[in-house]
C-alpha positions as CSV (number, residue, x, y, z in Angstrom):
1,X,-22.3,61.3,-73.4
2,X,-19.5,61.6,-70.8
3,X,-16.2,61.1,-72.2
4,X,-13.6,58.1,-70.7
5,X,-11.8,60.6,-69.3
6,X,-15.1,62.2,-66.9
7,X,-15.5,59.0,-66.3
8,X,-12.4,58.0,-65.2
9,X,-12.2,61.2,-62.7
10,X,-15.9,60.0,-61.4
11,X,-14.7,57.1,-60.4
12,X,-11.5,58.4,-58.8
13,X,-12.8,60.7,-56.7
14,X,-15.7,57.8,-55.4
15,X,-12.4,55.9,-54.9
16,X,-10.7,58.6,-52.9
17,X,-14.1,59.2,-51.0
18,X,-14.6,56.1,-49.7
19,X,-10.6,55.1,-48.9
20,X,-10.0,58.5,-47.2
21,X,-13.3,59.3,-45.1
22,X,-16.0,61.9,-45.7
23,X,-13.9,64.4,-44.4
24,X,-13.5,66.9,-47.7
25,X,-11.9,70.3,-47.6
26,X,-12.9,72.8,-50.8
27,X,-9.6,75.3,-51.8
28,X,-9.4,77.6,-54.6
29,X,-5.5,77.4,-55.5
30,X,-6.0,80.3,-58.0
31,X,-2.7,82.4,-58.2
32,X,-0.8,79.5,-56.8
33,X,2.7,78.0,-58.7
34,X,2.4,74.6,-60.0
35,X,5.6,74.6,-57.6
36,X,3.5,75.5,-54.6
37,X,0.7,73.1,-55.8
38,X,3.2,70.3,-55.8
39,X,4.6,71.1,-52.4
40,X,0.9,71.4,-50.8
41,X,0.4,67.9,-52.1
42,X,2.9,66.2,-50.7
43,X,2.7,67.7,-47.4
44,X,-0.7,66.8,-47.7
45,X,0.4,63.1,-48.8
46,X,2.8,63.2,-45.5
47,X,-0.3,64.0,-43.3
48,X,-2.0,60.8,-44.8
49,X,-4.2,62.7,-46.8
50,X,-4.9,63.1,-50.6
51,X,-5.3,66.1,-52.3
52,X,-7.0,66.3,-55.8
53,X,-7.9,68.9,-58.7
54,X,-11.8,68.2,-59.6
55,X,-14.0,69.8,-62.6
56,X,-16.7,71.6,-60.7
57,X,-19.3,69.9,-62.3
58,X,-18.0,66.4,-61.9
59,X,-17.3,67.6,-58.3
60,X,-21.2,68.8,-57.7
61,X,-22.7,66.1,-59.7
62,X,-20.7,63.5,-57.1
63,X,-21.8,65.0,-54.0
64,X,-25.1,65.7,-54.9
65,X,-25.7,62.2,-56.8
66,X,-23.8,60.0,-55.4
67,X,-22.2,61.2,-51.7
68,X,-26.1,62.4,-50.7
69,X,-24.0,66.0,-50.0
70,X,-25.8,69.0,-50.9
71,X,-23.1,70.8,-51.3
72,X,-24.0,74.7,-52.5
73,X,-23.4,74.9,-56.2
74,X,-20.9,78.4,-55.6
75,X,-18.4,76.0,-53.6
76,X,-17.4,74.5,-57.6
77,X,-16.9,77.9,-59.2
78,X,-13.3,78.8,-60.2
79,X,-10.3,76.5,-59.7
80,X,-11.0,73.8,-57.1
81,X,-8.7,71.3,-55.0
82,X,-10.3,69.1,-53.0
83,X,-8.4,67.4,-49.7
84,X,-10.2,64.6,-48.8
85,X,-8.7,63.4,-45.5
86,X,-10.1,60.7,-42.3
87,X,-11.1,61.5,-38.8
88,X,-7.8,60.8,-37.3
89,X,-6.5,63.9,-39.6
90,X,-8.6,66.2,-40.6
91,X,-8.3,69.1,-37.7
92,X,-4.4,68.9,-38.2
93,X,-4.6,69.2,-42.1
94,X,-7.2,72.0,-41.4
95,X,-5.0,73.9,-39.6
96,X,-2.0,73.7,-42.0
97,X,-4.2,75.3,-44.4
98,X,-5.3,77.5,-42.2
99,X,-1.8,78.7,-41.4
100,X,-0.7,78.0,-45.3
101,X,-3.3,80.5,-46.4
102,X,-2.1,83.4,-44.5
103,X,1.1,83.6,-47.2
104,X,0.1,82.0,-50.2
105,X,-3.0,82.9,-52.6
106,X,-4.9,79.7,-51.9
107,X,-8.3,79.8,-50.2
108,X,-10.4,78.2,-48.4
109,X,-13.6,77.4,-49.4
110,X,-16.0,75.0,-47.7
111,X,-15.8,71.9,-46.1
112,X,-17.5,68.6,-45.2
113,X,-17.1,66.9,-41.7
114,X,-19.1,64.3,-40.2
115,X,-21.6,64.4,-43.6
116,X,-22.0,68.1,-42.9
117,X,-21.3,71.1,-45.0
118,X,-19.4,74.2,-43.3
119,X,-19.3,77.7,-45.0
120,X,-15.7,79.5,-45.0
121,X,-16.2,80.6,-41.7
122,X,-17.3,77.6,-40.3
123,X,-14.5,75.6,-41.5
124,X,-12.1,78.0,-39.9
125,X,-13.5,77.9,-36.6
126,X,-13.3,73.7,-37.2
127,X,-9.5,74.2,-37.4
128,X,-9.6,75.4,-33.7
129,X,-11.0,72.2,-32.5
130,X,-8.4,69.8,-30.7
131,X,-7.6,66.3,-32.8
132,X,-9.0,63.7,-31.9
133,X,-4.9,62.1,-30.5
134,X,-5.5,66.0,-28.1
135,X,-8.9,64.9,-27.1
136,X,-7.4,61.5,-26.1
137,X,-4.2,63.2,-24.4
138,X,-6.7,65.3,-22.7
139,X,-8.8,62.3,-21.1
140,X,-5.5,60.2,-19.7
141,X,-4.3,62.9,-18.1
142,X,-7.1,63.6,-16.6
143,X,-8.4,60.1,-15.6
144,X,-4.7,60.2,-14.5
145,X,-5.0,63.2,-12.6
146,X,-7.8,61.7,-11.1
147,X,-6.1,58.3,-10.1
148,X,-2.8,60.0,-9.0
149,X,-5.4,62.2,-6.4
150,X,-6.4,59.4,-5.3
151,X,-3.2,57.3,-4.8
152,X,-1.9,60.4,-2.7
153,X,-4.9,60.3,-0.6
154,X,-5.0,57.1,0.2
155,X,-1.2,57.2,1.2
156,X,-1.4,60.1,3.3
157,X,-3.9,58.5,5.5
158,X,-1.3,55.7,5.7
159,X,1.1,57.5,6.3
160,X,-0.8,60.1,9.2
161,X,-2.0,56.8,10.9
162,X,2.1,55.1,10.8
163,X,3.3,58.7,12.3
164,X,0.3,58.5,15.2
165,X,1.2,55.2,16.0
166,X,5.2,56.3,16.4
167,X,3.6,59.4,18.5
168,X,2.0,57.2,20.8
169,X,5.0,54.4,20.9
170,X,7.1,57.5,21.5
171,X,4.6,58.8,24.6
172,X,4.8,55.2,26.5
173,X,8.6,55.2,26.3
């Protein structure tokens, strides 16, 4: 029998799951300061994400059971954080702890985007992917580009046809 308290942390992360998006990152924050853990959280908080400490086999029996994740049972060895984060956030948080992992003793271990599990390597080559605000930035500019082409175009033969009618106004005088 489950104790309140398992129960309790079921039920928090199926909260957090559903608020935040199926977007899940798996760290191991072994060797980590309960300073440092406090500071990745709320940086993580600031990026409108959440970031949560979850018994591996409360973790596996969730995403197996209840998320429809088979997620490989080595991912809840050892001492696991979990950032759950949305769509609009999840490359930038990604690449945070990409960069954050580089000095400090956390690792990362696996991740879920789009209902799809990513190895270590995968998950780092996800954090090289634009945002989705870039992919946006990247489509104005160029439907922009494209419009701006166009405006120029269509003025310049405007403008040739104005400076051929001068020519020829000019030639009769």
């Amino acid at each position: 029998m489950p104790s309140q308290r398992n129960i309790s942390l079921y039920k928090e992360i199926k909260e957090l799951y559903s608020n935040y998006g199926k977007n899940i990152i798996f760290i191991d924050f072994t060797g980590m300061s309960v300073e440092s853990i406090n500071s990745l959280r709320r940086e993580i908080r600031k990026k409108n994400a959440f970031y949560k400490v979850v018994k591996n086999t409360i973790g596996y029996r969730f995403f197996k059971e209840d998320a429809g994740i088979d997620v490989p049972k080595e991912v809840f060895t050892g001492v696991n954080g979990v950032v759950f984060a949305n769509d609009d956030n999840f490359t930038e948080i990604l690449r945070f702890l990409v960069k954050l992992e580089k000095d400090n003793p956390l690792k990362i271990k696996n991740s879920i985007f789009e209902s799809k599990v990513f190895n270590r390597e995968g998950t780092i080559e996800l954090s090289k992917l634009p945002s989705k605000s870039e992919l946006i930035g990247y489509v104005v500019s160029a439907v922009n580009s494209g419009v701006s082409s166009f405006v120029y175009t269509i003025n310049n033969v405007i403008q040739s046809f104005v400076f051929v009618l001068k020519a020829v106004e000019d030639k009769k005088k």
